[in-house]
FIDRENDO-604771 format. One record per residue (C-alpha): x, y, z. Coordinates in steps of 0.5 Angstrom, whole numbers, plus 500, padded with zeros to 3 digits. Example, Ala and Ser with C-alpha at 12.3 -4.5 7.8 and 13.67 -1.06 7.14 Angstrom:
+-----+-----+-----+
|   X |   Y |   Z |
+-----+-----+-----+
| 525 | 491 | 516 |
| 527 | 498 | 514 |
+-----+-----+-----+
This chain:
+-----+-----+-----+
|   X |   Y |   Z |
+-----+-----+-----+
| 053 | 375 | 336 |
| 055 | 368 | 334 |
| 059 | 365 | 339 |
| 067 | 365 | 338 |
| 070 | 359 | 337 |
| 077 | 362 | 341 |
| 072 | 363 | 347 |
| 072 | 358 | 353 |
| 066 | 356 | 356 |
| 067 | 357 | 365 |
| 062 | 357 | 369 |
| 060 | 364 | 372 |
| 063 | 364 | 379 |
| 055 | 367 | 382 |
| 050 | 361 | 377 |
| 055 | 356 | 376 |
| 052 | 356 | 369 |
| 057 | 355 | 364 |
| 058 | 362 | 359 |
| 064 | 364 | 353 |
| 068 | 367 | 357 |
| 074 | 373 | 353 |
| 081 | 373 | 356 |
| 087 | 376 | 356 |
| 093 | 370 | 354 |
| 098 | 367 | 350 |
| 102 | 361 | 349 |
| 108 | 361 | 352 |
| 111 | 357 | 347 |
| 107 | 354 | 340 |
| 112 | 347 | 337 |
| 108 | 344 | 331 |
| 111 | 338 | 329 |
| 111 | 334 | 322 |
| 111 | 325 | 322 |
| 113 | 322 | 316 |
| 107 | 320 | 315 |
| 104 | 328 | 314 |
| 101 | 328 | 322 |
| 102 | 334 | 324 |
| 101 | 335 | 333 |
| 101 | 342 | 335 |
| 105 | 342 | 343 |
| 101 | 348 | 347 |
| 107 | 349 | 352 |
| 106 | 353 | 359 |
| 112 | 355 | 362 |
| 112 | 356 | 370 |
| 117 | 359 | 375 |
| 117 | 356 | 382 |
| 114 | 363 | 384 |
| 107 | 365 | 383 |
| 099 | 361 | 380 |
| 095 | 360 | 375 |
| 091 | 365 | 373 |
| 084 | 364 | 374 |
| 081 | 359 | 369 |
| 088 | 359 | 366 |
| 088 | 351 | 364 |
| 081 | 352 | 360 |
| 083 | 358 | 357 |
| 089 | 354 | 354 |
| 085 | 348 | 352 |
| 080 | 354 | 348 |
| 086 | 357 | 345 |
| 088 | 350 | 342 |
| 082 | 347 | 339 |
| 081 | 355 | 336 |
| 088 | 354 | 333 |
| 086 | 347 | 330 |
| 088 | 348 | 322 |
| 090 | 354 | 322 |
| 095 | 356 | 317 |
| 098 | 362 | 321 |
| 099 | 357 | 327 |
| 102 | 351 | 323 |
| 096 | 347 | 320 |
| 096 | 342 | 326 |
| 091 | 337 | 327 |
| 091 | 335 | 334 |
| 094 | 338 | 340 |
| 097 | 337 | 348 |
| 097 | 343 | 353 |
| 104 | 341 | 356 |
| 106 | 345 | 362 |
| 113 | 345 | 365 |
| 114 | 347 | 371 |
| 118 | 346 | 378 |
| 115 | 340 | 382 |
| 113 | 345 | 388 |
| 109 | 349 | 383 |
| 106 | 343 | 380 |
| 105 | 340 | 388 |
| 102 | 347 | 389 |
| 096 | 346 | 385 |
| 094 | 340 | 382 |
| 087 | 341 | 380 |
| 089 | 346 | 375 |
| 095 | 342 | 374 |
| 093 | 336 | 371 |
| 088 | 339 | 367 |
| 094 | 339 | 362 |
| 095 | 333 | 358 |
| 103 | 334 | 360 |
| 107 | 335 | 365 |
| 115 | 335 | 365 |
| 118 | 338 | 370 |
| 124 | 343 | 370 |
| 128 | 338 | 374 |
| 127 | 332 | 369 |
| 129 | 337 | 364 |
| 136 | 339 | 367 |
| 137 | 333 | 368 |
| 137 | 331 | 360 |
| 140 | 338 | 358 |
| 146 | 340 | 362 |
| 145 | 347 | 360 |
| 139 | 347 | 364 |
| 142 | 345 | 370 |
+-----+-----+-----+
């Protein structure tokens, strides 16, 4: 079987040799932009609670689904991508391995800050 374009290689957790690895997942939120001069950049957002962790390979499997995605109509054509998470700061502290392996991070009390929404 070819290998997928979607599936991440992670390394085996008994060899520590790397292989494509299916998993189950979504983005939480896809924004696809358009600049004046056509550029199109497609934000992969994650959005955390205060509660809870990443799941195993997470981050990786996010960046795959985001390089898979590159170009595709059905998910607006962008031709570069971010993985911005959004979380309270106690869970970006909590693990900051797999944190910054996102490209962002804008946490959840900047945000109420700028939206009293929010708040």
């Amino acid at each position: 079987m070819p290998l997928r374009r979607d599936l991440p290689l992670l390394p085996n957790p008994d060899s520590g040799g790397l292989e494509a690895v299916w998993r189950e997942g979504e983005t939480d939120v896809l924004a696809v932009f358009e600049s004046n001069d056509g550029r199109r950049p497609g934000l992969h957002i994650e959005n955390k609670l205060g509660i809870g962790a990443f799941t195993q390979y997470q981050p990786e499997v996010y960046a795959g689904r985001a390089e898979a995605w590159l170009g595709l109509a059905k998910y607006g054509n962008y031709q570069v991508w971010e993985m911005v998470l959004v979380a309270p700061r106690r869970f970006y502290e909590a693990d900051l391995t797999d944190a910054r392996k996102f490209t962002s991070y804008v946490s959840l009390g900047d945000i109420a800050e700028r939206l009293p929404v929010f708040g």
